[in-house]
C-alpha positions as CSV (number, residue, x, y, z in Angstrom):
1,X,-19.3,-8.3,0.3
2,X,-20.5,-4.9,0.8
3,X,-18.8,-2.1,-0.6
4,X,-17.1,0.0,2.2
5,X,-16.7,3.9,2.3
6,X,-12.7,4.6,1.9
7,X,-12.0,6.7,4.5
8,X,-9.1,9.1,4.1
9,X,-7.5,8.3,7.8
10,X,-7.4,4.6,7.0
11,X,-6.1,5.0,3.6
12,X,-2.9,6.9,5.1
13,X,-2.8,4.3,7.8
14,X,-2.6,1.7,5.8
15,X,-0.3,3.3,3.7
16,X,2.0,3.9,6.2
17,X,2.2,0.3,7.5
18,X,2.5,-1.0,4.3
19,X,5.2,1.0,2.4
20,X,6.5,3.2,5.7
21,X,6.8,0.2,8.7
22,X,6.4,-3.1,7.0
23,X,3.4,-4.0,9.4
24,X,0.8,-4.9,6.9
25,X,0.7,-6.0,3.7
26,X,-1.2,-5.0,0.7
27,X,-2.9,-8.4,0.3
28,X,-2.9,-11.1,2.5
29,X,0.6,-12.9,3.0
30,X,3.5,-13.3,5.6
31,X,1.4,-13.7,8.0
32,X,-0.9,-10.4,7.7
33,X,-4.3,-10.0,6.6
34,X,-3.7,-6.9,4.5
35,X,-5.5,-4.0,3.7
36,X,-9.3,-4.3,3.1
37,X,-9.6,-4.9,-0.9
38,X,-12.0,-1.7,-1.0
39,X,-8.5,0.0,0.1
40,X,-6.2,-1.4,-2.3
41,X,-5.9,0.8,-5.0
42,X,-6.4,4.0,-2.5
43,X,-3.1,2.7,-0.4
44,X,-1.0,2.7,-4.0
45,X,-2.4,6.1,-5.0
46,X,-1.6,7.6,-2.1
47,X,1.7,6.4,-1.3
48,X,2.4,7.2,-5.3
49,X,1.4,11.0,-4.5
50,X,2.5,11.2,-0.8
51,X,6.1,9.1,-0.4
52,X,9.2,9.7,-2.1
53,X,10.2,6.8,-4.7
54,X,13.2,5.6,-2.0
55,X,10.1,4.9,0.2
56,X,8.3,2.4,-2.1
57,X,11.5,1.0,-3.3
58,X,12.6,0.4,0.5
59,X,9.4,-1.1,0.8
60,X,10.2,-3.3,-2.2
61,X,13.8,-4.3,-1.2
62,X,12.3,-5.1,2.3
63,X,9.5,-7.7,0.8
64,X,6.7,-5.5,2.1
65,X,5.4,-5.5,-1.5
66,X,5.9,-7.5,-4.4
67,X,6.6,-6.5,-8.2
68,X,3.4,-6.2,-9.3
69,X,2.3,-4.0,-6.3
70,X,5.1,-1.9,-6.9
71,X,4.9,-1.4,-10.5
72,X,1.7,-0.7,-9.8
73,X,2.0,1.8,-7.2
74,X,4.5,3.7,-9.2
75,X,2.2,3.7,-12.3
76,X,0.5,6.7,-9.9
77,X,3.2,8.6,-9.9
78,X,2.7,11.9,-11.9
């Protein structure tokens, strides 16, 4: 699979469904394809830098990630 180019619009896109509205998933479960892989660590960095911490745990409590996501994501946070 070709590498893509990670475009900035997506990655808060993506972001936003994942950890904001619950409409994707970071990987593919529940019935979503989630992100593209080449997006994966962009969408944790940039909900780490861009959400507050209530966002990524709602996101947590609600199943829209899992642990490891999450304990990823907040591995960004400076």
């Amino acid at each position: 699979m070709a590498i893509q180019k990670v475009l900035p619009f997506r990655t808060s896109s993506y972001a936003a469904q994942v950890f904001l509205s619950g409409t994707n998933r970071l990987t593919t479960r529940d019935g979503y394809n989630g992100v593209p892989a080449d997006y994966y660590i962009p969408v944790e960095q940039y909900a780490a830098s861009h959400y507050i911490l209530d966002d990524i745990n709602n996101a947590l409590s609600q199943g829209w990630i899992n642990q490891t996501e999450y304990d990823e994501t907040v591995a960004y946070i400076v």
